[in-house]
N, C-alpha and C positions, 0 to 999 in steps of 0.2 A: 270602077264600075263593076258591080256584080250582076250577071245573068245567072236569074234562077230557073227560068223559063220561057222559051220565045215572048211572053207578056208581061212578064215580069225584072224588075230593071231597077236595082238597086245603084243609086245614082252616089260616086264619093262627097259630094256636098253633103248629104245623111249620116254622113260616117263620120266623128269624130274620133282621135285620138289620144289618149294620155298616157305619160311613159311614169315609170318611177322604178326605185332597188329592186332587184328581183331577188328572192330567198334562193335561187334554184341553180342548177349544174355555172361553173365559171369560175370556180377562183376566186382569187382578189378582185377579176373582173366583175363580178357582181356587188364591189365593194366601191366603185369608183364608177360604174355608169351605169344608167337609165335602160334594162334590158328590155324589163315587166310592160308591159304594151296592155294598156286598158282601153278594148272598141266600144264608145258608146254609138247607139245608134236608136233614133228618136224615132219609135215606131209613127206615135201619131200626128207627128210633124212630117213625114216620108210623102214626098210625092209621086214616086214610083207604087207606091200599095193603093188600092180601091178604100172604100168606106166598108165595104163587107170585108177586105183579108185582114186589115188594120183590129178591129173586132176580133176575127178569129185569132190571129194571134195575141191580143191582152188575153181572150179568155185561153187558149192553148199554151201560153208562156206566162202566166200569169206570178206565177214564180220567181219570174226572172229578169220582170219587167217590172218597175217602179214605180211610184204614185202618180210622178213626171213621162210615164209613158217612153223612157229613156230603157231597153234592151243595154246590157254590160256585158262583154265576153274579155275575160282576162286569160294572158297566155304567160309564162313564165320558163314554160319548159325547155327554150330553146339559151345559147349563149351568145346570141346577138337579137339583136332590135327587131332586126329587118327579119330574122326567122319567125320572131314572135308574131310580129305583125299581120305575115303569111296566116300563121295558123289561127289567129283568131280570123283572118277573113274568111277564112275555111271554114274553119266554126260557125260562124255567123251564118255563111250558105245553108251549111248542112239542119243549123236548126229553123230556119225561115222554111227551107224546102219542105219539111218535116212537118213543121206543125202549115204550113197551108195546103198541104195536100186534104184532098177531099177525103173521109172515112167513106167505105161503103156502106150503105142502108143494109140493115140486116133484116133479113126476111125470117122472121118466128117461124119456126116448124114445131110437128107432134111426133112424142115418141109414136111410133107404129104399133098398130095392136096384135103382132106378132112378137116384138120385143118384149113388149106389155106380157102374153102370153107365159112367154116363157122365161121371165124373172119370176113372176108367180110359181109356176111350177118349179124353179131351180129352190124354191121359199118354203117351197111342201116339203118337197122331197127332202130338205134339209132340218127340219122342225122334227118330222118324221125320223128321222136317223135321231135326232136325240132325243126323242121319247123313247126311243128303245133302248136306249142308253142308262136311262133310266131305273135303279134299283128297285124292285118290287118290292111291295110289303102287303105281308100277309096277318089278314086281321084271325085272333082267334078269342072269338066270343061266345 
């Protein structure tokens, strides 16, 4: 069982498992057992999630979620099962947590007309510098 939040409650019934070779740190041991640990985990089948966070995560993981509404977190990096195992539940927390955290509403603001001000004037004064920069030519007709 994972708790991501006093209300939220990620139940092991949701979580399935699959092992297979892993490419990664181990020797011959990665030649002879099942290290690689695949968490699928059925977002939209989850009875721990709401009908709004199930939503927000296809559209915030949408990446990484599949047509089947099936979440994949593959771990490889460790040299036994059980370390892998760990890390993908780790994983899994840290991106559920992640993506159903609420965004703050962003309040639009104006530049100030002080700022305004004095870009303008930094714009003169610099236009200015190189018009005097500028070689004169003198007509003679």
């Amino acid at each position: 069982m994972i708790r991501l939040t006093d209300n939220i409650v990620i139940s092991d019934n949701d979580i399935a498992y699959r092992f297979s070779r892993s490419t990664g740190p181990g020797g011959q041991n990665v030649n002879k057992l099942n290290t690689r640990v695949t968490l699928l985990f059925n977002v939209s089948a989850s009875k721990g999630l709401t009908d709004v966070q199930k939503k927000r995560l296809s559209a915030r993981l949408a990446n990484r979620i599949s047509k089947d509404g099936v979440l994949k977190v593959i771990s490889q990096r460790h040299r036994t099962q059980q370390a892998n195992r760990r890390a993908t539940l780790k994983r899994l927390a840290e991106l559920l947590t992640r993506a159903l955290k609420e965004k703050p509403v962003r309040k639009p603001t104006a530049v100030p007309y002080a700022a305004k001000q004095k870009r303008l004037l930094r714009k003169r004064r610099r236009a200015e510098l190189k018009r005097q920069r500028k070689s004169v030519t003198l007509d003679h007709d």
